[in-house]
Residue, then its C-alpha position, 0 to 999 in steps of 0.5 A: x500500500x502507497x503511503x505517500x500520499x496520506x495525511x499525516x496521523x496525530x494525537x485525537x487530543x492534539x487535533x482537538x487543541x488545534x482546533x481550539x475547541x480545548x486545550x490539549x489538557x483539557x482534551x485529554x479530560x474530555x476523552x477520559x469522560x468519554x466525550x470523544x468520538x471518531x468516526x462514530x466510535x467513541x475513544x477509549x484511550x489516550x494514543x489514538x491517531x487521526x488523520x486531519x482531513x480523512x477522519x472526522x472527530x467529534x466532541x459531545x457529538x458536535x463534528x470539530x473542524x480543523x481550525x486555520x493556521x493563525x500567527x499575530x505578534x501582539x505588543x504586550x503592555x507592561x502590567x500585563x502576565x502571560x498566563x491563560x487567567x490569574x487567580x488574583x485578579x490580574x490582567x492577561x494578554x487574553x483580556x486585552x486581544x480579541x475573544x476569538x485569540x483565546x485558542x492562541x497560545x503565546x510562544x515565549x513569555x514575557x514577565x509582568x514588567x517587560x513589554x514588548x513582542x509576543x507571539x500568539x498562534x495556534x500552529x503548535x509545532x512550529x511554536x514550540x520549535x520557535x520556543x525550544x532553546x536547542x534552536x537558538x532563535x534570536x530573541x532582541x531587547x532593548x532596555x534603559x537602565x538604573x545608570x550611564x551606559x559606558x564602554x565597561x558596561x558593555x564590555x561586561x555585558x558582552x563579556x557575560x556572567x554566570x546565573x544560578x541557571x548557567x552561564x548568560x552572554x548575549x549574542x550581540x551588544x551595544x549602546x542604544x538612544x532611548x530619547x535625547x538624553x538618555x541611553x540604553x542597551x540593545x541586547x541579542x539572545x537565543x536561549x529565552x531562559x526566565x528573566x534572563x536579560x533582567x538577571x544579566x544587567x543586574x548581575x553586571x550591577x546595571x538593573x532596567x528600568x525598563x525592558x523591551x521585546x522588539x524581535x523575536x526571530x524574523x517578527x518584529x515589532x516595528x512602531x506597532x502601538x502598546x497593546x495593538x496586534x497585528x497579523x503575522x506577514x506571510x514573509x516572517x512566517x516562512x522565513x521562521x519555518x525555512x530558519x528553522x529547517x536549516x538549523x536541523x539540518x546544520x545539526x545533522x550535517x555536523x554530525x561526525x560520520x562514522x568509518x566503515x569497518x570494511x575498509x581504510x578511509x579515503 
């Protein structure tokens, strides 16, 4: 049987997070209760593949349809968490955008106090690529801080220092203007560890005042205003998705070959 031609098989709870019917936890209940059907057939146990597309799935007996790729970058006001709802009363990100992003989910977190670029999509695979720190996707900062910005600071900076989590260093670094009378510093990373810019700038005993996402990867943020979305352009998107393939396979080039037993090396 030719299979080259089948829709890819996933995971019936990841189809239904997907979908944004529910989130993959929230699928997995639903399957637990019974809820679940495909084909007609309800499901049983966790590991069941579907094929989008061929087979139909259905929760409560309603058909879930596959939702549309869809990417925004959101520029994230201070004040406001990265969370899916705060049991203390805070404002979220979902608050603030439209009531049709609550089936995005956000890749890479931004804190209460940083403001800034942040991804919304419901394209897991490539949000999670985009996320992991293996890929070392560029993440850029641009912070004023607590004192004069000298050659020593970034000097220091771009020396790097050693946090309670490993060594930080970023990947670029220099002096930034952030009005007429005051500087700030533009940093490069690719790892996106917790905190990780604020951590670095105190550490070298130069803490922010105030921090900024203005890129992750080919997004940027650009003069889109606090609090305002935009869509993704279809340029940023498949440049993220070619980035991506070529670091995977950098990796698997890079890899030393082994040498056949059966013979000498050339």
């Amino acid at each position: 049987m030719n299979r080259a031609n089948e829709p890819a098989r996933i995971r019936v709870q990841r189809y239904i997070s997907q979908s944004g019917v529910a989130s993959r936890r929230q699928a997995e209940a639903l399957i637990g209760e019974g809820r679940v059907a495909v084909n007609g057939e309800p499901v049983a146990e966790m590991g069941v593949q579907i094929a989008p597309g061929k087979d139909v799935v259905a929760v409560d007996g309603r058909v879930v349809e596959p939702a549309p790729r869809r990417w925004i970058v959101f520029h994230k006001p201070v004040g406001v968490l990265c969370t899916r709802s705060d049991p203390h009363g805070g404002e979220t990100v979902y608050d603030v955008l439209p009531a049709w992003a609550g089936g995005l989910r956000y890749v890479g977190r931004l804190d209460r106090e940083t403001s800034g670029l942040l991804l919304m999509t419901n394209d897991g695979a490539l949000a999670a690529a985009l996320a992991h720190p293996r890929n070392r996707v560029e993440r850029e900062y641009v912070a004023a801080v607590a004192r004069p910005v000298t050659a020593q600071v970034i000097r220091a900076v771009k020396a790097g220092v050693l946090l309670e989590d490993g060594f930080a260093r970023p990947k670029r670094v220099r002096r930034e203007p952030i009005d007429a009378d005051e500087w700030g510093v533009r940093l490069v990373l690719t790892q996106g560890r917790k905190r990780e810019v604020r951590r670095l700038l105190k550490a070298v005993g130069c803490p922010a005042s105030s921090l900024c996402r203005v890129r992750f990867g080919p997004f940027r943020l650009d003069a889109l205003g606090v609090g305002r979305w935009r869509p993704a352009r279809p340029s940023e998107i498949k440049t993220a998705r070619s980035d991506l393939l070529l670091r995977r396979g950098g990796r698997s080039r890079g890899r030393p070959q082994q040498r056949s037993r059966k013979g000498k090396s050339p």
